[in-house]
N, C-alpha and C positions, 0 to 999 in steps of 0.2 A: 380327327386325331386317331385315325382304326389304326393301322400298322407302322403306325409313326413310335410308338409307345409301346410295344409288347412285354414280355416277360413279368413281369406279378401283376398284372391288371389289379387295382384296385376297385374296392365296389362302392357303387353310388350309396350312402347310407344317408339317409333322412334325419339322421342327428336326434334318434329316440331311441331311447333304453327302455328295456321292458322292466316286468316287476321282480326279475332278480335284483338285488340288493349289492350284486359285484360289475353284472352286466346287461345291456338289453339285448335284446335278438332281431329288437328292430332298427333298420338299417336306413328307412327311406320313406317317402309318402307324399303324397298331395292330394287335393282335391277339386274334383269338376265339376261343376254346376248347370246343367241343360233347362232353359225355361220350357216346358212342354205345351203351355199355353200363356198366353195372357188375356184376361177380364179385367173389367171394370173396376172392379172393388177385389180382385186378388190374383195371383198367379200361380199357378202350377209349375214343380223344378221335380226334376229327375237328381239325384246325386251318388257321384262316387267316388269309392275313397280307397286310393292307391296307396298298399305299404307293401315292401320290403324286409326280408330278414335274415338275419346272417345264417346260414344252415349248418356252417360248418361249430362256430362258438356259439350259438344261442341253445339257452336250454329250456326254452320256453316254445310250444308250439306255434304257427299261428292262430289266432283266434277266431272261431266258427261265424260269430260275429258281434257288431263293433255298434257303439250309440256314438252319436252325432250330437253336438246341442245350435240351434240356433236362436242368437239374441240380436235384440234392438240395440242400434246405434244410438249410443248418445244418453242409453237408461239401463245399459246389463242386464235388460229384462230378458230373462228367458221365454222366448217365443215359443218354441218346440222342441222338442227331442226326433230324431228317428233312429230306428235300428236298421244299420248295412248288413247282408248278410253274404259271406262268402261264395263267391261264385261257384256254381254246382259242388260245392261244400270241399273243394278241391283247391289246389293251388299249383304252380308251374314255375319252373328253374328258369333264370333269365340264361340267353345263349351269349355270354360274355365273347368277346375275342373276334376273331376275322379265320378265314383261310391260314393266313401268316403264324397267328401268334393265339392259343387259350391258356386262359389260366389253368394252373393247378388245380382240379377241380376237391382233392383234399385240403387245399388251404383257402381256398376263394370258391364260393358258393353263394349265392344268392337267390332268395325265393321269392317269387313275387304273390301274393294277396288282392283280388279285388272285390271291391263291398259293394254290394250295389240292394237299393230299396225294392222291398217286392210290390210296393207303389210309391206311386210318384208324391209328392208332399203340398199340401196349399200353404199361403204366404199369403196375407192381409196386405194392402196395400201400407207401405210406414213410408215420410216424407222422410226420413234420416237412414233409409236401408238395416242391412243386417250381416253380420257378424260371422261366420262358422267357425267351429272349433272341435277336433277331437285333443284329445291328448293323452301321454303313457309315458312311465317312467322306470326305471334312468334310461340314462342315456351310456356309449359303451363306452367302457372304462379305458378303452386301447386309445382313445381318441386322444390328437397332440397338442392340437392347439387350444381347446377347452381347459378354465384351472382347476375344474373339480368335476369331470362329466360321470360319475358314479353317485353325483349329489345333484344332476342336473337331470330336469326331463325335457319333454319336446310338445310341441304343439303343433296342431296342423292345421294352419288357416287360411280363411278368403272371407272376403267382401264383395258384396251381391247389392248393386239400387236398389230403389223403392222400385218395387214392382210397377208401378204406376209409369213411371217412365217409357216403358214399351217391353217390345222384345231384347232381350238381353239373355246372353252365357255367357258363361265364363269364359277364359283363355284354356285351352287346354295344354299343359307340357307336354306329353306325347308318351310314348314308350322309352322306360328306365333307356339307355346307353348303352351301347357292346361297349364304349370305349371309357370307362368312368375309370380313367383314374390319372395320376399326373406322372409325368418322365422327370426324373432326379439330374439337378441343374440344366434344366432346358426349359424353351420358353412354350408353355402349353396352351394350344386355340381349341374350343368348343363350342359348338353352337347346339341347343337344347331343339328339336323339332316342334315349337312352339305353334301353334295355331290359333286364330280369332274368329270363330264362328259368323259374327254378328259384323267386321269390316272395321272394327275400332282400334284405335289406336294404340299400340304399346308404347310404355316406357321399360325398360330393363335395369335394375339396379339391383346392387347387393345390399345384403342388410343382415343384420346381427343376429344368431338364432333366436327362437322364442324359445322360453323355460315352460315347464306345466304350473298350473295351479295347483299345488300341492301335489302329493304322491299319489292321488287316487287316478288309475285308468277308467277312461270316457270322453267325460267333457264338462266343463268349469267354467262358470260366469267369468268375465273380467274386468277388471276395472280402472280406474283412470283415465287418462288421458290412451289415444291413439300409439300404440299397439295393442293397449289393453291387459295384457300380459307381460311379465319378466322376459327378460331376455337372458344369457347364458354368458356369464364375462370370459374373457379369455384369458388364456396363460400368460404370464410374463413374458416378452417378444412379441406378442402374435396383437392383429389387430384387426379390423374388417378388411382394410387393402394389404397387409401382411400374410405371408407365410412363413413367416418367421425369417432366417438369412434367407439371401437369394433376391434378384435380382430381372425385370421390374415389376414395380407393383402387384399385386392381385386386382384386377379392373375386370369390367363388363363394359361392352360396348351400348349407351343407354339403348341406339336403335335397331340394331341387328341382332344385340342376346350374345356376342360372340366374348366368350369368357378370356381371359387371358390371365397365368400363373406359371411360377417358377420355382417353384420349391427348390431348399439347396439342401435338406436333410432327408432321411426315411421319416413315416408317421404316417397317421389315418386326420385327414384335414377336414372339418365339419364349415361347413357353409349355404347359408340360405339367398335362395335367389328370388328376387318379389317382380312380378310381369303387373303392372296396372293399367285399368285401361280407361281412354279418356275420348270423350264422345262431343264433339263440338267447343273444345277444349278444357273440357270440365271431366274433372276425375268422376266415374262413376266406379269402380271396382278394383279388387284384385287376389291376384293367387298367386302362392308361393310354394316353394320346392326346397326342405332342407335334407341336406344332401353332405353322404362321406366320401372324399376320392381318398384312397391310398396314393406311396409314392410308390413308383416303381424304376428300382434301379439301372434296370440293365436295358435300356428301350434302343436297338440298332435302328443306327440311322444314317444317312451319309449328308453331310451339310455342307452345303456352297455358298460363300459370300458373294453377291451380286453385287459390285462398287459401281456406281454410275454418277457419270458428273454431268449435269443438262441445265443447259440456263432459263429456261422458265418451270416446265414441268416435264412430267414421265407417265404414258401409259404403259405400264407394265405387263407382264407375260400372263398376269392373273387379268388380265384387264380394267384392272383400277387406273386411274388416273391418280397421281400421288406430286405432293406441292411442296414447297419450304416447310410447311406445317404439318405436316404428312407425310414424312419423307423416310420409314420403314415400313415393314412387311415379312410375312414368310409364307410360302408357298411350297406346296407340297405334291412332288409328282411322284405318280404309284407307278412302280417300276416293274417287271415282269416278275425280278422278285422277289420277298418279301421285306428287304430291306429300302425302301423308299428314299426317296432324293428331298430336302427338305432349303429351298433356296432362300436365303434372306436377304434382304433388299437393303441396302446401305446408298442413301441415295443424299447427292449434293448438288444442291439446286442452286446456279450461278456459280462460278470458279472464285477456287478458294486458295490462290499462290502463294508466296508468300516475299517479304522484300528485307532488306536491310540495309541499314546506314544512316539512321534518324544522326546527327552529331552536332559537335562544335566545334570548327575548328580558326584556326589563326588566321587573320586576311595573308592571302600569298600563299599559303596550303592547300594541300589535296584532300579530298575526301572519297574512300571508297562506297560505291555502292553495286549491291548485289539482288539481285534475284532467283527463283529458283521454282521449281515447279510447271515450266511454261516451256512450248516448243517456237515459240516468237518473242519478239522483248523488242518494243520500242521505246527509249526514253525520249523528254523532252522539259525544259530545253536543251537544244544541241548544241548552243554556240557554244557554252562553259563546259559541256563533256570530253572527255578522248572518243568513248564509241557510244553509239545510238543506238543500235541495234544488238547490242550483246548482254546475254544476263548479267555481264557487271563492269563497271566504267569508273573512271574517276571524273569528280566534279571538281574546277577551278569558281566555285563563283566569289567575287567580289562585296558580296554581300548578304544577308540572307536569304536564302530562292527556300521555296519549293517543288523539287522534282516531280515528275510522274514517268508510270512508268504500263506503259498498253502488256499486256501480258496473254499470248494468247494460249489457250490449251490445244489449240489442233484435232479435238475429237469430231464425231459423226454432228456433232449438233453446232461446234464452231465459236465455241465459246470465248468469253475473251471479257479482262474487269483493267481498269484503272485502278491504283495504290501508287500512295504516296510517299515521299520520305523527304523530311526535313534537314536542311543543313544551314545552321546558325552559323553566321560569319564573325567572330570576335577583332576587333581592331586593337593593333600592337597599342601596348598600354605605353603612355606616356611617361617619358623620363628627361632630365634634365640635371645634369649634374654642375652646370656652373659656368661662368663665363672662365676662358683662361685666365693668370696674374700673374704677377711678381710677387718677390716677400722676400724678406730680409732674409740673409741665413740665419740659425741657431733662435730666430724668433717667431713661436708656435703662432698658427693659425687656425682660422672654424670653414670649413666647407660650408655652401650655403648650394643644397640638391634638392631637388623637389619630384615626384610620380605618385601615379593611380594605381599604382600597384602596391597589391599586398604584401607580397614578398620581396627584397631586395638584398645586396651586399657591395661592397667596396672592395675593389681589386689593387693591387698596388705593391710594388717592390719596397716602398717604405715604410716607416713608421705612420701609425694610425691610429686615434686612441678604437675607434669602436666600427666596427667590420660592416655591423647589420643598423646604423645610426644613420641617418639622412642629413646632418650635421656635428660632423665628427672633426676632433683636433687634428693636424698635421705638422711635424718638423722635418720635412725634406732636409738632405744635406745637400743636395745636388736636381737639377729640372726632374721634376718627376710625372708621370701618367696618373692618375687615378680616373680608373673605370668603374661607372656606375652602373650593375648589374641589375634587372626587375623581374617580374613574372609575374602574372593575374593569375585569378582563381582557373582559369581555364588551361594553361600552361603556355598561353603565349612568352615572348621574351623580347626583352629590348635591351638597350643598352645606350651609357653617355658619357664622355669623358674630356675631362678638365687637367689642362696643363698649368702644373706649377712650376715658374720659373722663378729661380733666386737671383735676387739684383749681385750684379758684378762686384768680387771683392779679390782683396790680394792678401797672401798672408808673407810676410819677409820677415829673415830669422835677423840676429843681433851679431853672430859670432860665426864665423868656421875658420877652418885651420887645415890650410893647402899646405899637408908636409909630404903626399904622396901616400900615405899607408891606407886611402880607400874610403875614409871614412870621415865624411862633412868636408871634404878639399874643394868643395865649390861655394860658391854664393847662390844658393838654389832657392829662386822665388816660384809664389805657387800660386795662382789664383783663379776662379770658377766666371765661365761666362764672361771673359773678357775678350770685347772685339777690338780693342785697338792699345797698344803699350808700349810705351819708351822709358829707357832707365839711363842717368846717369849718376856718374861717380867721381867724384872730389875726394883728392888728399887735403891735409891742413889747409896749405896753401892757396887753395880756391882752382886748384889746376885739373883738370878733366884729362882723367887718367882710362875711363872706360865709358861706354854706350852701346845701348842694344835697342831694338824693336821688337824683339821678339823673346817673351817671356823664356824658356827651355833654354835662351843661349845664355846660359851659365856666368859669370866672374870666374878666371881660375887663382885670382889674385895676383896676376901677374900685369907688368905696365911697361912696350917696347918690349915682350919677350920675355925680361929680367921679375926679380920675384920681386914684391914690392917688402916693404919692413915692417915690422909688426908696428902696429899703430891703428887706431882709429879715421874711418872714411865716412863721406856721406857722400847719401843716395838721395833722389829725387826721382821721382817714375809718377808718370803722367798716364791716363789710360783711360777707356772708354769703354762701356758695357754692352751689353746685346741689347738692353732698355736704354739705352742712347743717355744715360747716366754719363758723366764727365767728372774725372778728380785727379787734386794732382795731390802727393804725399811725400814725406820724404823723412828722413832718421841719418843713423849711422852705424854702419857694420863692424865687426872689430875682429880685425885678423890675428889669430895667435897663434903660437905653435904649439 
């Protein structure tokens, strides 16, 4: 991360405060452990002890030199003391920055400290190892994600086997960082120059700062359970994989060490990182590094999204090979100038198109279906399609199918997925409104209609007691239609309809009066549904003075031409219905003037 990040480098701070009371001045620290021999019954260690301090806010020198304590595992016994004494009683400015980019060196300054014994230390052989501990307090008060680091101190620790074991050192961290600190809303990689003397195995995790044993600078038994010491809670937001907002996680890679954070605000962020080492799979050690990055806002960079679609895997331009499970990255090429190329890898492993048209539709309807995303499109099956080969077709089937549908992408690697799409066949809902009949005029009847459908209504130009009733009243005056309308929950529709016809009847008046002035001057009979009609007409005498066939040909009351006399006549009229009904009837009319 050198030139990736520039403008206000933040500095590695070791997350200890010295003995002011507002701030510390220490910034950083860790410790190394070299066995210089190993015996029988003891071992010989070199140690040293790497701090940090802010040069610019600290108002505390650094310290000429520093006490160390070591104890036994497993009993806080204090084993021994040494005193570190400052390297030729001098100290030196870390070279923050790159070519590209140095900090302010009025606002960003950082000193480095190293202790080292003016002999080497012996150590008794213990089957439960040992402990190291310095610590100094507070810790600095700028700090963001700490909820009280003006009331918190720090500790500097490692774990060393039982001597007995063999030859063993520590892991060593390496030299502080030119690049300590994080870019504001971007995703930040680091890797610490960790080394393993001895060939053993690391794990890389993060872990919660340690606190001091009380206020006093040196070193302090500890106790309980594994850490042995306090830990430093954090502020409200913040958590071990937090940096508060911002976006993802704070992580470490367990095996490479390679840090990953994204800060989304400004702040000085304390974090401890713990390297353990494990020797035929059994933990025998470890050393830790607590550590402040600042954020720095203004980090020029130029960034390219690398989209790749491949259907098993990707070796990349970093030369990772990268899976379904794997499938980011960002890579970072140093450009001639100081502004760097930063490409991130956005990778889709097997194609990812997309389709449309799950449905349900009515037997006898269409369904569309669509796809999109793809520079081929095979559906199938093809019998019930219009096209096969186009991202979008209509489906006639008959029943419920299953489409599919080959989707190729066309890229370098030739990719190509199956997806499906459902289409439910609903069958017209059943209806039945009635067998046809007859019925008397002016005498009501009940519809007797029956369906599976939820929804219905009754069509009809007549009289009906109830619209939406599946056995509803009727008084036709005349043959009428009623349509039985339906509809399922899906929207299909159907339809039935039952002919009411009314049996044959006649209606013949008593009186009219042929004077000419327009009004009732006929014998006007009138009757519904009649297939077949004869009328005759008798005066007193029994004498057949009129006959017709056909209902509309009138009586004009006239008999030979001449008008007949007022008086009373009978009629007789015989006729037959569309229901093959047969009646003869007969009365008498009575012509007046």
């Amino acid at each position: 991360m050198n030139r990736l990040l520039p403008n206000l480098i933040t500095f590695l701070i070791f997350s200890c405060a010295s003995i002011s009371s507002f701030a510390s001045h220490i910034v950083g620290g860790d410790l190394k452990i070299t066995m210089i021999s190993n015996g029988p019954s003891s071992s010989n260690y070199h140690i040293q002890l790497r701090l940090y301090r802010d040069d610019i806010n600290g108002n505390i020198p650094m310290p000429s030199a520093v006490t160390i304590g070591i104890y036994q595992i497993g009993t806080n016994i204090l084993e021994t003391t040494k005193v570190l004494d400052l390297d030729n009683n001098n100290t030196s400015i870390v070279p923050l920055g790159d070519s590209c980019f140095s900090p302010n060196p009025l606002v960003i300054r950082v000193e480095e400290g190293v202790y080292n014994g003016l002999t080497s230390i012996s150590l008794p052989n213990f089957s439960m190892g040992y402990y190291i501990q310095y610590q100094t307090w507070a810790r600095n008060a700028s700090v963001t994600n700490l909820a009280d680091p003006d009331n918190d101190g720090i500790s500097i620790f490692a774990i060393i086997p039982d001597p007995a074991l063999g030859q063993n050192s520590s892991p060593d961290f390496g030299n502080y960082p030119n690049d300590a600190y994080f870019c504001l809303n971007r995703t930040n990689s680091f890797i610490w120059p960790v080394t393993e003397p001895d060939g053993d195995s690391l794990v890389f995790s993060l872990v919660q700062p340690l606190n001091s044993n009380g206020s006093a600078t040196g070193s302090s038994p500890g106790s309980g359970a594994y850490p042995y010491y306090p830990t430093c809670p954090y502020a409200v937001g913040y958590s071990l994989t937090s940096l508060g907002p911002g976006t993802p996680p704070f992580t470490i890679n367990s095996v490479t060490g390679e840090i990953f954070g994204s800060p989304a605000i400004n702040g000085n962020f304390v974090f401890a990182v713990r390297v353990e080492e494990f020797r035929n799979g059994l933990k025998i050690g470890e050393v830790r590094r607590d550590v402040q990055y600042a954020v720095e806002p203004l980090c020029p960079v130029l960034v390219r999204v690398d989209s790749i679609v491949s259907c098993d895997s990707l070796m990349w331009i970093d030369g990772n090979t990268y899976t379904a499970s794997n499938n980011s990255a960002t890579y970072t090429i140093q450009n001639t100038g100081c502004d760097d190329s930063l490409i991130i890898l956005d990778l889709t492993i097997g194609y990812t198109g997309s389709v449309f048209g799950d449905t349900t539709i009515c037997i006898g309807d269409s369904a569309e279906l669509y796809a999109e995303d793809g520079l081929e499109y095979f559906w199938y099956p093809t019998n019930v399609l219009s096209n096969a080969d186009s991202n979008w077709t209509y489906a006639y089937p008959q029943q419920n199918t299953n489409f599919k549908v080959i989707i190729k992408y066309g890229n370098i690697y030739g990719c190509e997925d199956t997806f499906d799409v459902a289409v439910n066949v609903s069958p017209i809902p059943f209806v039945n409104a009635g067998l046809d009949f007859w019925m008397k005029y002016g005498e009501p009847i009940t519809l007797n209609a029956s369906t599976n459908a939820s929804n219905f209504y009754w069509e009809s130009t007549s009289w009906i007691s109830c619209n939406t009733c599946l056995n509803p009243q009727i008084n036709p005056y005349e043959t009428t239609l009623y349509v039985l309308n339906v509809a399922d929950s899906i929207g299909c529709l159907n339809s039935d309809t039952v002919e009411v016809k009314i049996n044959g009847s006649i209606y013949v008046p008593n009186t009219f009066t042929p004077n000419g002035d327009g009004i009732n001057d006929n014998f006007e009979i009138k009757g519904e549904n009649i297939k077949s009609f004869e009328l005759w007409i008798y005066n007193r005498w029994g004498e057949e003075i009129y006959r017709s066939l056909e209902m509309n040909d009138f009586w004009d009351g006239k008999y030979g031409g001449n008008k007949c006399k007022i008086d009373s006549y009978i009629w007789v009229i015989e006729f037959q219905d569309f229901n093959n009904n047969f009646k003869s009837i007969n009365g008498h009319i009575n012509l007046i003037e």
